[in-house]
N, C-alpha and C positions, 0 to 999 in steps of 0.2 A: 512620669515613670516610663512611657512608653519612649520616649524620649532617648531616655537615659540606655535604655536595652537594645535601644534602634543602634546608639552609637559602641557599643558596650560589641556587638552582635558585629559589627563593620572593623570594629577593631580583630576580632577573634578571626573574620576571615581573612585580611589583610595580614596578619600574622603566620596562618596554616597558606595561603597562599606563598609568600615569602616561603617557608618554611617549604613549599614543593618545589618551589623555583632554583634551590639550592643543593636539590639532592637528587639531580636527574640522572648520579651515574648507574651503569648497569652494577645491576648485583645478581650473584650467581645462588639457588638457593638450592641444597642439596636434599632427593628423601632418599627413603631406604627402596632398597632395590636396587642401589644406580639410576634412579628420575633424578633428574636435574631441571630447575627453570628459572631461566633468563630475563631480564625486563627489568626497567628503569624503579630504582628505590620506591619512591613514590608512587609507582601504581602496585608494587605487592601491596607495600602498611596500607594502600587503602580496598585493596580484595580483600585483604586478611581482616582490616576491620568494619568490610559490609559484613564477609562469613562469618565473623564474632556475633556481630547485631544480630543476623538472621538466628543464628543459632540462639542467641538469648530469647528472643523471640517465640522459636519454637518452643524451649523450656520453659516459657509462661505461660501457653496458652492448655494445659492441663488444669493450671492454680486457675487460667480467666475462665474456664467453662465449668468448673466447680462453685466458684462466685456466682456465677450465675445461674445455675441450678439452686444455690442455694435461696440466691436473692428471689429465683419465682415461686420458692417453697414458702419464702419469709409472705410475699405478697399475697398468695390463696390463704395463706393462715390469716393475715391482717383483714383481707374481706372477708371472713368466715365470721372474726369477730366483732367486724361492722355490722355484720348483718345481725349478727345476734343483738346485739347492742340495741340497734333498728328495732326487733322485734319486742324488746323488753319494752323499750320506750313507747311505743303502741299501744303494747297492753297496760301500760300504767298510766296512760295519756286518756283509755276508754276509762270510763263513770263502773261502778260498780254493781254488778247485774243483781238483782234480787232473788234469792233460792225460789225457788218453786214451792209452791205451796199446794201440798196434798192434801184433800177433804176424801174424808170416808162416810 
């Protein structure tokens, strides 16, 4: 299987490489304002898709630090009710004490 992913993985770069090799020419990209910027096809689509990632990135880690509050919330609860568990088993585990016996 590793194998299979190894080759699978050499093919996909071998493809996007091709695929850079092919579109070196300059492209002009206009924003608002009149800014303008310059530079070979190939290195905008791949600023443009680190700035995508990073941004996804940022947009998740609200949902990952939520997960993980929750998950250490999930975890004190789970030993809270280990321990009690512990405790039951203790006292069911001692022999049964004999009341006390008052003489008047």
């Amino acid at each position: 299987m590793k194998i299979l992913l190894r080759i699978i993985a050499v093919l996909l770069f071998i493809v996007f490489f091709g695929f850079a090799m092919k579109n070196t020419q300059e492209v002009s990209l206009q924003f608002f304002l009149g800014y303008e910027m310059r530079g070979p096809l190939v290195l905008l689509l791949l600023g443009f898709f680190v700035g995508g990632a990073a941004l996804g990135v940022l947009a998740m880690t609200p949902t990952l630090f939520r997960h993980r509050r929750e998950l250490a919330k999930q975890k004190k609860t789970i030993t809270t009710i280990q321990k009690e568990v512990q405790e039951q088993a203790m006292v069911k585990s001692q022999p049964p004490q004999p009341d006390a016996v008052i003489h008047l």
